[in-house]
VEXDREN-2710 file (C-alpha; in Angstrom, 1 decimal):
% VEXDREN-2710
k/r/px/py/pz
1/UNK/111.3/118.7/109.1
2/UNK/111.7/116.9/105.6
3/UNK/108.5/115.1/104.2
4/UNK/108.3/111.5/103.5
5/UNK/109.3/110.1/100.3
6/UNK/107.8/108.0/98.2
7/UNK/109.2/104.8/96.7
8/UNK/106.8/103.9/94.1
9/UNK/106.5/100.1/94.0
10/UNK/105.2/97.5/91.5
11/UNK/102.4/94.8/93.4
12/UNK/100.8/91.6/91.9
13/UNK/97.3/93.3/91.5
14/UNK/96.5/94.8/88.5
15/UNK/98.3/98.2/87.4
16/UNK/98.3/99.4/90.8
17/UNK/101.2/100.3/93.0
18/UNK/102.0/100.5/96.3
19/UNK/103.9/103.0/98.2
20/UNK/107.2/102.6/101.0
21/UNK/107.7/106.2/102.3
22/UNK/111.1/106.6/103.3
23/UNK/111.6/109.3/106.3
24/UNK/115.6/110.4/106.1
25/UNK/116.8/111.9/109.7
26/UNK/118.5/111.1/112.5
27/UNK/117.7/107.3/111.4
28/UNK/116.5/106.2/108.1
29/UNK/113.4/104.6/108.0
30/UNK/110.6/102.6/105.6
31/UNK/106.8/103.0/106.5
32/UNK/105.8/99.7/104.6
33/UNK/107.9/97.6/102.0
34/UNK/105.7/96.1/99.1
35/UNK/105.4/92.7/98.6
36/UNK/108.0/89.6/98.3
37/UNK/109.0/89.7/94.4
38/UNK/111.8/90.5/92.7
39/UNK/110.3/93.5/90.8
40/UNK/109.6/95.0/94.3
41/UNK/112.7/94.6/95.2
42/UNK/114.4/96.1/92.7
43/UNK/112.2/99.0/92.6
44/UNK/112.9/99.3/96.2
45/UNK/116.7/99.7/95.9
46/UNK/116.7/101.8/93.1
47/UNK/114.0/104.2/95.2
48/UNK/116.3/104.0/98.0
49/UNK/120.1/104.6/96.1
50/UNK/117.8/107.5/94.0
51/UNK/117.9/109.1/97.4
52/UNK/121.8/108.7/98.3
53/UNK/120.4/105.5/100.5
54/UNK/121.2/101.4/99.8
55/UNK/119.1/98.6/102.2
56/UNK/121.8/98.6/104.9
57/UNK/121.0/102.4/105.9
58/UNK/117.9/101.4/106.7
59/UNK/117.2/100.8/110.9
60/UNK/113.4/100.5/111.0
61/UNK/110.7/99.3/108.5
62/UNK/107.6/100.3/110.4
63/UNK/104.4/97.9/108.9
64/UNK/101.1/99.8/108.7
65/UNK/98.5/96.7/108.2
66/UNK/98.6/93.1/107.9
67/UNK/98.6/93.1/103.9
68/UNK/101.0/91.5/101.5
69/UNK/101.2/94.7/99.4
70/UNK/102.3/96.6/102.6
71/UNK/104.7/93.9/104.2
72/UNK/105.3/91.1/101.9
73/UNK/109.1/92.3/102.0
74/UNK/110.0/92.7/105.1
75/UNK/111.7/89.4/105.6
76/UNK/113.6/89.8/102.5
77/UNK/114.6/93.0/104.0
78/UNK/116.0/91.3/107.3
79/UNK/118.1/89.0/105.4
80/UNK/120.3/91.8/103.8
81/UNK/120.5/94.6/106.2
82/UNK/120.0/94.7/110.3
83/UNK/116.6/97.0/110.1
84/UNK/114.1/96.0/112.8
85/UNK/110.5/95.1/111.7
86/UNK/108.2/97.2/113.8
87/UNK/104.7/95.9/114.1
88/UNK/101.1/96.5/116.2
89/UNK/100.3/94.2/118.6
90/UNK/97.7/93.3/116.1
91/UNK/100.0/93.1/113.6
92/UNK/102.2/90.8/115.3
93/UNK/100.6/87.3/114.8
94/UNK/100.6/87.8/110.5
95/UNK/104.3/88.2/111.7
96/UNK/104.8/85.0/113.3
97/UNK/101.5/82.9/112.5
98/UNK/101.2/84.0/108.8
99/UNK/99.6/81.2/106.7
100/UNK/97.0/80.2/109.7
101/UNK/96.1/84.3/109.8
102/UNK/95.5/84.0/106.0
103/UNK/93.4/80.7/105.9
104/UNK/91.2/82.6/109.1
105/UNK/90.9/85.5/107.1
106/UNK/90.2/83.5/103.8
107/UNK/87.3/82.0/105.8
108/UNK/85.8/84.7/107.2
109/UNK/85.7/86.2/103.5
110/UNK/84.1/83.4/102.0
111/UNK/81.4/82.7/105.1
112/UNK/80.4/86.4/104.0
113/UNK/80.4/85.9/99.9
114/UNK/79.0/82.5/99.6
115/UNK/75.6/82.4/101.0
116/UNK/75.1/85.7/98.6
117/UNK/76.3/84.5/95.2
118/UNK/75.6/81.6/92.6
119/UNK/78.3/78.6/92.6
120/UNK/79.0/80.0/89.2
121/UNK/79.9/83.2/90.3
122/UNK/81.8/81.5/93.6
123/UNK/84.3/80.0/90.9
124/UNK/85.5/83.8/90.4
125/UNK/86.3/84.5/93.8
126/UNK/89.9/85.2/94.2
127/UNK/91.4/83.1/97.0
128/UNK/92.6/85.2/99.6
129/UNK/94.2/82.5/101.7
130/UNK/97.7/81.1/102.0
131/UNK/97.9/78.9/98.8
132/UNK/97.6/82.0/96.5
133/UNK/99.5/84.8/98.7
134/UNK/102.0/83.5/100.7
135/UNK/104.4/83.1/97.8
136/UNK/104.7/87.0/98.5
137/UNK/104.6/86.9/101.6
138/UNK/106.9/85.5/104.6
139/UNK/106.8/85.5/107.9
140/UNK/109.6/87.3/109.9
141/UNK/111.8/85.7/112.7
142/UNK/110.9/87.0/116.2
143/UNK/114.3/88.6/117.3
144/UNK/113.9/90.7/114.0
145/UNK/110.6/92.4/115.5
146/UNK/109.7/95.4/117.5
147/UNK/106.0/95.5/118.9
148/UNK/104.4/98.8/119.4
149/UNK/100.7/99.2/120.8
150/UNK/97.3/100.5/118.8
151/UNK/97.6/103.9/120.0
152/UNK/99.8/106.2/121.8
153/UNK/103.1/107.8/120.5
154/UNK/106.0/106.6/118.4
155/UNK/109.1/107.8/117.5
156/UNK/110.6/108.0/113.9
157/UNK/113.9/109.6/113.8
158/UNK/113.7/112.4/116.2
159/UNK/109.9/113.4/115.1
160/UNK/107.3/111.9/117.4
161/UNK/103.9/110.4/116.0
162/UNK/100.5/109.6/117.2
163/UNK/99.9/106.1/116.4
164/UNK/95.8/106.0/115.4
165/UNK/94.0/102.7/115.1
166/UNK/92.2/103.1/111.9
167/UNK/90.0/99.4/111.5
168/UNK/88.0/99.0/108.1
169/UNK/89.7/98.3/105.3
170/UNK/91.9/95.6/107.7
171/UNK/91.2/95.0/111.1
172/UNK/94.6/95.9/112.3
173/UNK/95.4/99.5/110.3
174/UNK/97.1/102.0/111.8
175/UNK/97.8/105.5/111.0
176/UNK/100.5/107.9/111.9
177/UNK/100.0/111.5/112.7
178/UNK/102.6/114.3/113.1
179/UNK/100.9/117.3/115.2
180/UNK/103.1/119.9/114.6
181/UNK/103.4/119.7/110.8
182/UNK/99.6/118.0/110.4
183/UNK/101.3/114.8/108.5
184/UNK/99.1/111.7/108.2
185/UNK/101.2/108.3/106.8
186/UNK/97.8/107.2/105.9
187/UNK/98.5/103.9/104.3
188/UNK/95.0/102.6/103.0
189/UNK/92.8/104.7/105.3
190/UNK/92.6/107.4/103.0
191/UNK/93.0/107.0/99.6
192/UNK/92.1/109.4/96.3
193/UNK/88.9/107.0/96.1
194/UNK/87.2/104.6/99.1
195/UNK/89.3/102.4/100.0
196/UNK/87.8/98.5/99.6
197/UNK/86.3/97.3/103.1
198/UNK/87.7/93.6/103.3
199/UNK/86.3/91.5/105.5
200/UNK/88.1/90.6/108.0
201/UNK/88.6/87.6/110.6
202/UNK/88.0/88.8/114.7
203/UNK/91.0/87.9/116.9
204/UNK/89.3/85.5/118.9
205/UNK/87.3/82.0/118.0
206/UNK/84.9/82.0/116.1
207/UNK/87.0/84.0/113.8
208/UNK/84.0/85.5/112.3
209/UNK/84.0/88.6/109.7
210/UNK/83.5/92.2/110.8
211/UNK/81.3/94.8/109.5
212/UNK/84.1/96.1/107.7
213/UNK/82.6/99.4/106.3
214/UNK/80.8/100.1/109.3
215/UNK/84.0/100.1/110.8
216/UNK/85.7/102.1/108.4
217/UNK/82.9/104.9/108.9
218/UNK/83.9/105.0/112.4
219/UNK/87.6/105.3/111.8
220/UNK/86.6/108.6/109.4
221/UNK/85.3/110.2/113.0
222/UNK/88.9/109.7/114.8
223/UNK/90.6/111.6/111.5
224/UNK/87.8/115.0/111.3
225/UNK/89.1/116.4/114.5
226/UNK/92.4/116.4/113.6
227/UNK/94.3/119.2/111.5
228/UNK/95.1/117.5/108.3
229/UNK/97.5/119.0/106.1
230/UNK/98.8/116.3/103.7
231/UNK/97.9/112.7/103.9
232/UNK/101.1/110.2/102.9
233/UNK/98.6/106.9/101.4
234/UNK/99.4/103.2/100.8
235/UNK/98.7/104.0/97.0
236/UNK/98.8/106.9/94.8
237/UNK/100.8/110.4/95.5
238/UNK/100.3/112.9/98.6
239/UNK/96.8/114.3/99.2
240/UNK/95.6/117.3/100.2
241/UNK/92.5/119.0/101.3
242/UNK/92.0/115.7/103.2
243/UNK/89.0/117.1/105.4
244/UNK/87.0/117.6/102.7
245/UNK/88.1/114.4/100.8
246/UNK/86.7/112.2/103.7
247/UNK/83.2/114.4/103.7
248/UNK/83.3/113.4/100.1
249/UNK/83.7/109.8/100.9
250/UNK/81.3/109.5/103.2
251/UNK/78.5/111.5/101.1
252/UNK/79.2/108.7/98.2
253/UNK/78.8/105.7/100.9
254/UNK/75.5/107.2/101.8
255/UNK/74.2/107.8/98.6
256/UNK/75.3/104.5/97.2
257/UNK/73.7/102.8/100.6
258/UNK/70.8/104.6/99.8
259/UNK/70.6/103.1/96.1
260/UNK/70.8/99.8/97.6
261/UNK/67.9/100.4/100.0
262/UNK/65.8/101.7/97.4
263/UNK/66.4/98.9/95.2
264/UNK/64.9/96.5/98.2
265/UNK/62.3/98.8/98.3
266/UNK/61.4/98.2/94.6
267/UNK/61.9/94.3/94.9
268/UNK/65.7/93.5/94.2
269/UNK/66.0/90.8/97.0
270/UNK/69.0/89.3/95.6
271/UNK/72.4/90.1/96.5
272/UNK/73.7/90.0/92.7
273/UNK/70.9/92.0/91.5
274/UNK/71.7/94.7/94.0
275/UNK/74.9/94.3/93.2
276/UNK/74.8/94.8/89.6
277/UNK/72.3/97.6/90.2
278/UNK/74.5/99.7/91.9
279/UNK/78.0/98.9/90.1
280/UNK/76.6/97.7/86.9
281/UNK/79.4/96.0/85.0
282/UNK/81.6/97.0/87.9
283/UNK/81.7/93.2/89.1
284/UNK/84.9/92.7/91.1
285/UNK/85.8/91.6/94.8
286/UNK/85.9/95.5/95.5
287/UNK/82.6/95.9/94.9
288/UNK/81.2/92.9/96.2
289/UNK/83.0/94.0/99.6
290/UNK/81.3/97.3/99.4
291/UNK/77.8/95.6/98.9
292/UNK/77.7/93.9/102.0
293/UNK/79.0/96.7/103.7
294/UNK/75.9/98.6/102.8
295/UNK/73.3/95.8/103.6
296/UNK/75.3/95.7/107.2
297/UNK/74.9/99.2/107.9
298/UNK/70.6/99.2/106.1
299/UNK/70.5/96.1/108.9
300/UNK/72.1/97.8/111.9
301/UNK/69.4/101.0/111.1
302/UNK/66.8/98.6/111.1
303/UNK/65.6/99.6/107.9
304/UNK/65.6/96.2/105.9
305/UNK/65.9/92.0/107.2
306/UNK/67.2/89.3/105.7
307/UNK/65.9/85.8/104.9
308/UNK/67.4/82.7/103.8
309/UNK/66.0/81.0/100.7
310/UNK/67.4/78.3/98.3
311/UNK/70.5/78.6/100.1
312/UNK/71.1/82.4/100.0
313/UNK/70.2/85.6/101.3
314/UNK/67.5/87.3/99.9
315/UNK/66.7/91.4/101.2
316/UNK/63.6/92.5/102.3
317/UNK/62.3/96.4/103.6
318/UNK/61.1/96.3/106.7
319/UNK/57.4/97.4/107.2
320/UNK/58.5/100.4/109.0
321/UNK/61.4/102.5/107.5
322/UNK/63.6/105.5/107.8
323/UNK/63.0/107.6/104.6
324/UNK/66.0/107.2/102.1
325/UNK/67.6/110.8/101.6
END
C-alpha cells in the first residue's frame, strides 16, 4: 500500500501552509485542497503533474473540516475536472450554506471574546465571518457532492478507512484511520504543536459556541486506543511516535490550565491579565482561543466562578478547590 503524498500548499495566514495528500491507486484522490487563490492553485498542479498526475485524474477530493484552508478549492476544482466533492454530514451545509455558516460561526466567536477584552483590544480581532473569508472560499453545487456520515467506514481507492469524528479545533473534524497499516490522515487533530481550539457555532438555534478545548480533550481519548504509526496532518510533514505526542499535548494543556488557576488564586481576575500571564507577548487569536478553553474546563471542575463587572468577566477561586498539580 503506497503512503499519502503531500502537496505542500501556500494559505492566506501567515508563513504557514497547508497540506492536500494525494492517495494514487486504483483511483486518484485529494484529502483536502487549500484555499481559493491562484497561488494555491498553482501549487496544486504542479504537486499533482510532480507526481505524473494533472486535475482531470483526479475522482474524489475528500474534505476533512469546514475550513477555508482545507476546502476553499474545491469548487475551483469542479469547474476543471469531474472529481466529486466528498463531505460529512456536518460538513455538508458550509457546502451549500457557506456565508450564513460563516456569519454563525463569526458570532459565536465574538459572543465568546467580547465580554473578555477592552474595545481597544476588540478592534484587533480578525473577522472570521463571510466579508473577510469568503473571497477564498465558494460554495460547491449540490450534484458535485458526495455525503458520507461521522463515523463508520470509507473507501479510498481500494484501501478502506475508519472515518473518526474528531470535534475541537472545528466542530465538524474528521479523521481517517487505516487499520492494517496504522495510517491517521489527521488533518488538524494532530499537529507537531496543539492545534488552536476555535470556537465554534452548535448546529441548532441558538448557535451558541462550544467548549472547544474541552472537546478537543475528548477527541485525544478516541485516538490513544488506536495503533498509531504515522499521522498524515493538515500542516507540517508526517509524524510519528504519535502516542506519545498526544500525552505530550495533554501534559502542556494541564500545566498551562493550571497556570491560569493559580493566577486566580493570586488575584488576576481579568481575562487579559491571565492572558498575558500565561502567553506573555504571545497575544494572538490562538492564544486567546486557548485561554478560554482553560477557564471552561477550571469552571466545569468547579474550581473557579465567574462574575460580570463593568461589562466583562472577571475570575474568581472558588472557596473550596481541587489542589493545582
Amino acid at each position: 500500500m503506497t503512503e499519502p503524498i503531500q502537496i505542500e500548499l501556500p494559505t492566506i495566514f501567515e508563513a504557514m501552509t497547508v497540506n492536500s495528500w494525494l492517495i494514487k491507486g486504483e483511483e486518484n484522490i485529494l484529502i483536502d485542497c487549500g484555499e481559493k487563490t491562484d497561488a494555491t492553485w498553482e501549487a496544486l498542479n504542479k504537486g499533482l503533474e510532480k507526481n505524473g498526475l494533472t486535475i482531470q485524474d483526479i475522482s474524489k477530493v475528500v474534505i476533512t473540516h469546514a475550513h477555508l484552508d482545507h476546502m476553499g478549492m474545491a469548487n475551483r476544482i469542479t469547474e476543471n475536472c469531474n472529481a466529486t466533492i466528498w463531505v460529512s454530514e456536518m460538513v455538508h451545509g458550509w457546502a451549500t450554506n457557506l456565508n450564513e455558516l460563516l456569519d454563525r460561526r463569526s458570532d459565536a466567536i465574538l459572543a465568546a471574546i467580547l465580554p473578555n477584552i477592552s474595545k481597544e483590544d476588540h478592534d484587533k480581532i480578525v473577522d472570521f465571518g463571510y466579508k473577510r473569508l469568503s473571497p477564498y472560499w465558494d460554495e460547491i453545487p449540490a450534484d458535485r457532492l458526495h455525503v458520507f456520515p461521522m463515523e463508520g467506514l470509507i473507501d479510498f481507492g481500494g484501501q478502506t478507512w475508519e472515518i473518526i469524528h474528531t470535534p475541537g479545533h472545528c466542530l465538524n473534524q474528521t479523521c481517517f484511520y487505516q487499520k492494517e497499516t496504522g495510517w491517521l490522515l489527521s488533518a488538524d487533530m494532530i499537529l507537531p504543536m496543539i492545534p488552536i481550539p476555535i470556537v465554534d457555532a452548535a448546529r441548532t438555534a441558538p448557535y451558541e459556541g462550544g467548549k472547544s478545548l474541552m472537546t478537543h480533550l475528548a477527541s485525544y481519548e478516541k485516538l490513544i486506543p488506536l495503533n498509531i504509526t504515522k499521522a498524515f496532518p493538515g500542516h507540517f510533514g508526517i509524524l510519528e511516535d504519535v502516542p506519545n505526542l498526544i500525552e505530550n499535548q495533554k501534559m502542556r494543556i494541564h500545566h498551562r490550565k493550571e497556570k491560569c488557576f493559580r493566577l486566580i488564586q493570586a488575584g488576576s481576575s481579568s481575562f487579559m491579565d491571565l492572558l498575558e500571564g500565561i502567553y506573555k507577548e504571545r497575544i494572538n487569536n490562538a492564544t486567546i482561543f486557548m485561554v478560554i478553553g482553560f477557564l471552561n474546563i477550571l469552571q466545569s471542575e468547579g474550581r473557579i466562578k465567574r462574575e460580570m463587572m463593568d461589562g466583562k468577566w472577571a475570575y474568581f477561586a472558588n472557596e473550596v478547590t481541587i489542589d493545582a498539580v
